[in-house]
N, C-alpha and C positions, 0 to 999 in steps of 0.2 A: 350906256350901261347895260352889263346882262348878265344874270346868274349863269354861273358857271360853275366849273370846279378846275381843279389843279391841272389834273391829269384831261380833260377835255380841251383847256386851254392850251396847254405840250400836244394835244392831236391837233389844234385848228392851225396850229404855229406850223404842222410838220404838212399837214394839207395844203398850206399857202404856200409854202418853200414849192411844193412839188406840181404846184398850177403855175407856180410865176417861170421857175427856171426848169427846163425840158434834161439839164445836166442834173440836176438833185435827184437821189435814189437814195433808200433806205436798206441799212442790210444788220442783218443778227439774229441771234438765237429768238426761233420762236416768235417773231413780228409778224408772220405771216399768218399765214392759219390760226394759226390760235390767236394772234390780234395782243402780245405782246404778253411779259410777264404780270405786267401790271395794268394793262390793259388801254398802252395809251396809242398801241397802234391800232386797236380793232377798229376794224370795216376798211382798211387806206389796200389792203389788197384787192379787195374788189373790187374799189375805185380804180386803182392804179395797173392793176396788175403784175406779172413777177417780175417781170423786167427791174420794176423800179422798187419792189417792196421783196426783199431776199433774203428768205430763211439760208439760215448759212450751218455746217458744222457747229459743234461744240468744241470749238480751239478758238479761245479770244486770240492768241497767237496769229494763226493763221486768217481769221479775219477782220484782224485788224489791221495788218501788214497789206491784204488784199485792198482794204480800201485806201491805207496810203499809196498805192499803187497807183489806181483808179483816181486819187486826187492829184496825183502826178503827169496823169492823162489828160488831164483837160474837165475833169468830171466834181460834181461840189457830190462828198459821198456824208450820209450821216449815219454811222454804228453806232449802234446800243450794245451794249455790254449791259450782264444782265445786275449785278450788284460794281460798287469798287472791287472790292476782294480782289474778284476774279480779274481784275484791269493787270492785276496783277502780271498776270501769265502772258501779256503784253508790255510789258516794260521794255522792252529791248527796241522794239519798231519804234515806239512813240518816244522814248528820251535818245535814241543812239541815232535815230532815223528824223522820225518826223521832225522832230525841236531842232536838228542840227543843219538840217539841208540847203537852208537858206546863207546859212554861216559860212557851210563847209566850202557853195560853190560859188563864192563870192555873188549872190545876188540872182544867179541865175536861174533858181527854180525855187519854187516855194509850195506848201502842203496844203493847201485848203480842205482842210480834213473836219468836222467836228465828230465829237465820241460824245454820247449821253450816258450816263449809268444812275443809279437808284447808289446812294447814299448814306450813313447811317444809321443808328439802332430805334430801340422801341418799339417794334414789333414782334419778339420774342423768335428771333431767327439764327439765335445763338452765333456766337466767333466769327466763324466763316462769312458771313451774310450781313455782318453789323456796324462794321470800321468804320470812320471818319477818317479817310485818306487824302481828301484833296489838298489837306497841309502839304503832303509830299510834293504832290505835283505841282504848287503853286511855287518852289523852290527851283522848279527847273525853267532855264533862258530858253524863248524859243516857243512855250506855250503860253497859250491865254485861258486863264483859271476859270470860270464864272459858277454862281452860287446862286438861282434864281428860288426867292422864298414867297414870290406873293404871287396873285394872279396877273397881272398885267407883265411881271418879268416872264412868267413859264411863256404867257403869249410873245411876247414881244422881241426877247435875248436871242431866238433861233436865226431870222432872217440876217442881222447884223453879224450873227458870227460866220455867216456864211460867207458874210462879203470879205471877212476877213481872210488876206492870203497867206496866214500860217495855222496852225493846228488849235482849234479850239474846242476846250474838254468841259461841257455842261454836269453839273451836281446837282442831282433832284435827292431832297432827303426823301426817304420813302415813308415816313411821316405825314407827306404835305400832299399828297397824290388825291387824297379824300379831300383833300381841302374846299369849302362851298364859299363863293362870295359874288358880290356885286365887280363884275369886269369892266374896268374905265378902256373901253378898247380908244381914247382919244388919250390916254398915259402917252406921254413920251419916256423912250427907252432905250438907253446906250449901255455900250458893254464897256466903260472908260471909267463910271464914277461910282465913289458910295451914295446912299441919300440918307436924307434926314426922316426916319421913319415917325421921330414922337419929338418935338423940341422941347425944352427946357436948361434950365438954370444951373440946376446943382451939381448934377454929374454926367458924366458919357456915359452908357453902356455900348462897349462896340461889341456885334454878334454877326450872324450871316445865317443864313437855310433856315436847317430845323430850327436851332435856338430863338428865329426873329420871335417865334409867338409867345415865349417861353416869357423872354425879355420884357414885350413888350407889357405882359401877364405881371410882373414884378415890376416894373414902371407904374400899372394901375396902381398896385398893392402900395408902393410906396408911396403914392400921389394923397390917398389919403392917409398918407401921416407928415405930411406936409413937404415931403420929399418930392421935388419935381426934376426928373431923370430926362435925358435927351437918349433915343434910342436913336444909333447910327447902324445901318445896315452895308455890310461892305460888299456886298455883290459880286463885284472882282475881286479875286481872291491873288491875280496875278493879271496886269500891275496893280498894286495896291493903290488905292487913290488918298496919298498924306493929303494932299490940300483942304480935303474937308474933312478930315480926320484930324488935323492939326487946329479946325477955326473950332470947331467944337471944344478940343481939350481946352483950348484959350481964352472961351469962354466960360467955361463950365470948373474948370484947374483941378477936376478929380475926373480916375479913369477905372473903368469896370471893363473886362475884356470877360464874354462868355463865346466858348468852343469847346464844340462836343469833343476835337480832337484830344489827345491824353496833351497834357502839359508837359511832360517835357519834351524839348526840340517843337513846340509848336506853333503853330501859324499866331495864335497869341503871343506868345515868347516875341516873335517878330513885330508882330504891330507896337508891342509893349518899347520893343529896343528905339525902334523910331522914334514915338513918342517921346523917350527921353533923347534921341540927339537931337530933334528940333525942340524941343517945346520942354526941355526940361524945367526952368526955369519962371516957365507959367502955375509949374505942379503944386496944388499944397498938398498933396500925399503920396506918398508913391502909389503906383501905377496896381492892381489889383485882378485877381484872373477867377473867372470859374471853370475848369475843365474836367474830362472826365476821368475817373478812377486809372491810376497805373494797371488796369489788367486787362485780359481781354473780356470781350462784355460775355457776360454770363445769361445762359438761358430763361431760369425761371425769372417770371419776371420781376418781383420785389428785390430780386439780386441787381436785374437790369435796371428798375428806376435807381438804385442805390446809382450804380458806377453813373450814371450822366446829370451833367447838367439840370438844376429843375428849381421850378418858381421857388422857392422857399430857401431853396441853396443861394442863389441871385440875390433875393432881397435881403437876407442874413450879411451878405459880402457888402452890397452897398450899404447896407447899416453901418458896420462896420469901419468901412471907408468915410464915413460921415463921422463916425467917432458917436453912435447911437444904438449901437448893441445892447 
């Protein structure tokens, strides 16, 4: 065990990548010299030098397309993009390109790409800078989603996606970056399954990233009022892992779905749709969501707690769902 934080944990993952394999380089806006937007690449240029640590243009386009390139070379590349939003202006490589290349050439070549970006609202960064986007991309064939919310995944999710030979796009809420805690660096850690963050009896609540603390936070609050909550953490966000998402609802027979994404068309909608084609028949309630305001999020911030997710909104839903409002 060792204290840590969130964002030290995403450098020692990204340090070890670039001691163990002589192929892994790092490239994006500002990694360099300045030691990252958020500060999880500071001092790896030093270490490493530019070869392997490269400030690039301000065109996610353009380098992001360079590193599917470079992972098509033979080379394991990892870009940061500096929020989602902006992954945006890349769409075209990563769904037309990267996610399809292994399809298109029957087998013949495949992307070993991962992208990292900063995720999510709460820190007053207004529209632009705030979205919950990975619903989207966990919708397309081809990539592998992941959602790392605690310290042992920030450390541990890097090395495994590397091994993986298709395109794998890491979600740091930019929430969780401050995060301080005790690091189980002996945690086992796969990019295949959800885990059982809090068990219990009465109900699910499934969440992912930002939300785990939020959850968990409203699992306390419920536990003393005699509501004992199972907090499932889904980590992969693509492929979704039914199997332990389905032993929980079966045991538990009520479902709490919190994501920051907006509700409709969201990655809740979907876990919610499964849940009833396996396991409807376990349900004694229909299925239940927290997510966030239909708008885009707004700057000040008493606007901003309004539009997301937050403990009281949680506990209010599973009340609710209990039939204890």
């Amino acid at each position: 065990m060792s204290h840590t934080s969130y964002r030290e944990a995403l450098r020692e993952a990204l340090r070890e990548a670039l001691q163990r394999d002589p192929r892994v380089f790092l490239m994006g806006e500002d990694i360099g010299r300045y030691g990252g937007t958020y500060a999880v690449t500071k001092g790896l240029l030093e270490e490493f030098g530019e070869a392997r640590i490269r400030d690039t243009p301000l065109s996610e386009l353009g380098f992001v397309s360079a590193g599917i390139g470079a992972a098509l070379g033979g080379m394991r590349p990892i870009v940061e993009v500096m929020t989602v939003n902006f992954c945006l202006l890349a769409l075209d490589p990563l769904i037309n390109t990267a996610a399809t290349l292994r399809h298109m050439s029957g087998g013949q070549f495949s992307v070993p790409l991962v992208v990292r970006m900063a995720t999510g609202a709460g820190r007053q960064l207004a529209a632009q800078h705030s979205h919950s986007l990975e619903g989207w991309f966990a919708h397309i064939p081809g990539l592998k989603i992941l959602a790392p919310a605690t310290l042992e995944d920030a450390r541990g999710m890097l090395w495994p996606a590397l091994q993986d030979p298709d395109p794998v796009l890491i979600f740091e809420h930019g929430q969780l970056y401050n995060l301080e805690g005790e690091l189980d660096t002996s945690a086992e850690v796969d990019i295949r399954s959800a885990k059982v963050r809090r068990a219990g009896r009465d109900l699910s609540l499934i969440t992912y990233g930002g939300s785990l603390g939020k959850t968990l936070a409203a699992a306390e609050q419920l536990a003393s009022d005699g509501i004992d909550a199972e907090v499932i953490d889904l980590r992969v966000l693509r492929p979704l892992d039914d199997a332990t998402l389905m032993a929980s609802v079966r045991k538990t027979r009520r479902v709490l779905l919190v994501d920051e994404g907006w509700r409709s068309g969201s990655l809740a909608a979907e876990v919610i749709t499964r849940i009833i084609e396996q396991a409807f028949y376990e349900l004694d309630a229909p299925p239940a969501r927290v997510c966030s305001a239909e708008v885009p999020i707004p700057y000040a911030r008493h606007l901003e707690e309004a539009a997301l997710p937050q403990v009281a909104g949680i506990v209010a839903a599973a009340r609710e769902l209990l039939g204890r409002a």
